[in-house]
DOVO-587346 format. One record per residue (C-alpha): residue number from 1; x, y negated, z negated. Coordinates in nm, 2 decimals, decimal comma, always signed. Example, Ala and Ser with C-alpha at 12.3 -4.5 7.8 and 13.67 -1.06 7.14 Angstrom:
2
<node k="1" X="+1,23" Y="+0,45" Z="-0,78"/>
<node k="2" X="+1,37" Y="+0,11" Z="-0,71"/>
//
This chain:
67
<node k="1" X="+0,26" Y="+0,04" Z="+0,84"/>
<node k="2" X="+0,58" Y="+0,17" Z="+0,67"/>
<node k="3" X="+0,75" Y="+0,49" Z="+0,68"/>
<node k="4" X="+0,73" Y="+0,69" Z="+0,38"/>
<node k="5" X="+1,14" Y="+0,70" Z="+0,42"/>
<node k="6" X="+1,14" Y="+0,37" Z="+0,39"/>
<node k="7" X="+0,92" Y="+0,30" Z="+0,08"/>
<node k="8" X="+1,14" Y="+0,53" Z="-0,06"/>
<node k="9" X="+1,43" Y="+0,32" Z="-0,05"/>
<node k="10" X="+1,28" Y="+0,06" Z="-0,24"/>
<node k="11" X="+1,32" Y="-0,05" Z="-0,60"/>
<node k="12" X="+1,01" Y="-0,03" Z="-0,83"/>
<node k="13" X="+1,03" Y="-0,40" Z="-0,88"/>
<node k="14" X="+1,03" Y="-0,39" Z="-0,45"/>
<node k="15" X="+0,70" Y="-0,17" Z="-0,49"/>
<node k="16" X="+0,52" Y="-0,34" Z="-0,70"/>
<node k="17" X="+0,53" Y="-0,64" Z="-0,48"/>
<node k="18" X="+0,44" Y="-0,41" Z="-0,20"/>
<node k="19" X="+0,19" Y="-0,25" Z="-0,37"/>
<node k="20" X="+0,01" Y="-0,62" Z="-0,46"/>
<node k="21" X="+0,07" Y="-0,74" Z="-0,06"/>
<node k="22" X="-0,12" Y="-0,45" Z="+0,02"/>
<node k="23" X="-0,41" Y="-0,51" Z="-0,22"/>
<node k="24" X="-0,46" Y="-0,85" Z="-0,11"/>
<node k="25" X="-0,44" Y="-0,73" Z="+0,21"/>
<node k="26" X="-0,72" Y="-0,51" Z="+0,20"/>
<node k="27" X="-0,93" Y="-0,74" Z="+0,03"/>
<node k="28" X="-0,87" Y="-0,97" Z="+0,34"/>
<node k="29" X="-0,97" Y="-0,70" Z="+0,57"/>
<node k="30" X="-1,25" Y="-0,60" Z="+0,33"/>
<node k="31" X="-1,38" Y="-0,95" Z="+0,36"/>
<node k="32" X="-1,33" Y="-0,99" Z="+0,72"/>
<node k="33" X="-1,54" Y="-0,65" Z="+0,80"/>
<node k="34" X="-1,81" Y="-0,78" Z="+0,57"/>
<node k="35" X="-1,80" Y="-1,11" Z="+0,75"/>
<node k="36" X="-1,81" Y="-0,94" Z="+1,16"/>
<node k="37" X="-1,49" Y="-1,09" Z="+1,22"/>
<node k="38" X="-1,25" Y="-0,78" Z="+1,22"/>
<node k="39" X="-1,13" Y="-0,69" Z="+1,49"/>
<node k="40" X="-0,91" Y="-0,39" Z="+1,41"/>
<node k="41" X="-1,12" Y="-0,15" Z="+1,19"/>
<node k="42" X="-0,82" Y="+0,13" Z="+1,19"/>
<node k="43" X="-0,61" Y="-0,10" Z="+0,99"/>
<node k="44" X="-0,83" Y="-0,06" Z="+0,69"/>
<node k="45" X="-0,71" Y="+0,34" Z="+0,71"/>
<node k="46" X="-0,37" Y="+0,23" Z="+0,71"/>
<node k="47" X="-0,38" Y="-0,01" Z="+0,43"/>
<node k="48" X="-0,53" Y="+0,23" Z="+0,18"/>
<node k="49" X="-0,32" Y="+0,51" Z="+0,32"/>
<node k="50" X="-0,02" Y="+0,26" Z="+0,23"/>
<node k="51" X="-0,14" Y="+0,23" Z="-0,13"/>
<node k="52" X="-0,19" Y="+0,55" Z="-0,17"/>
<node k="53" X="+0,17" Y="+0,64" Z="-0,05"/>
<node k="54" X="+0,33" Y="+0,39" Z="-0,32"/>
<node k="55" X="+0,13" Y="+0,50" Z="-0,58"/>
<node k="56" X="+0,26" Y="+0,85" Z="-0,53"/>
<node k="57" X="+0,62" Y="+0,69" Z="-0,53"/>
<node k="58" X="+0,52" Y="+0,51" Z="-0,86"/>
<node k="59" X="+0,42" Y="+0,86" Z="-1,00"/>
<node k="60" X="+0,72" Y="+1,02" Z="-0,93"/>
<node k="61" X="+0,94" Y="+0,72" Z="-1,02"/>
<node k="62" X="+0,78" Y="+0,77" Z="-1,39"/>
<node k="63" X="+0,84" Y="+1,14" Z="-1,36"/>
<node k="64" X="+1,18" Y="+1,16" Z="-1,32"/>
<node k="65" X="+1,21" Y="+0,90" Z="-1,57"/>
<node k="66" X="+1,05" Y="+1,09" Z="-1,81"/>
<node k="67" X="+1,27" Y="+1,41" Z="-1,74"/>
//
């Protein structure tokens, strides 16, 4: 899981293709959990708490562009 520092050190072009990792990564986990073969059910927590944390960024990326 990345720091929150560190996300915010990244481009928006950088994001986005962090943003669509994450996403297919959650499917995969989604998918796995569905299936009985996870094996680490906390990283599902961290996945959508990732997401969450670069969609904020991508919020106040269009903020202070908008300013």
């Amino acid at each position: 899981m990345a720091n929150i520092k560190e996300l915010r050190e990244l481009s928006v072009e950088e994001l986005t293709n962090r943003l669509r990792d994450l996403k297919q990564e959650s499917l995969n986990l989604r998918l796995q959990q569905s299936t009985g073969q996870l094996e680490n059910t906390a990283r599902i927590k961290e996945v959508r708490r990732e997401i969450a944390q670069v969609n904020t960024l991508f919020t106040q990326h269009r903020n202070q562009a908008d300013k």
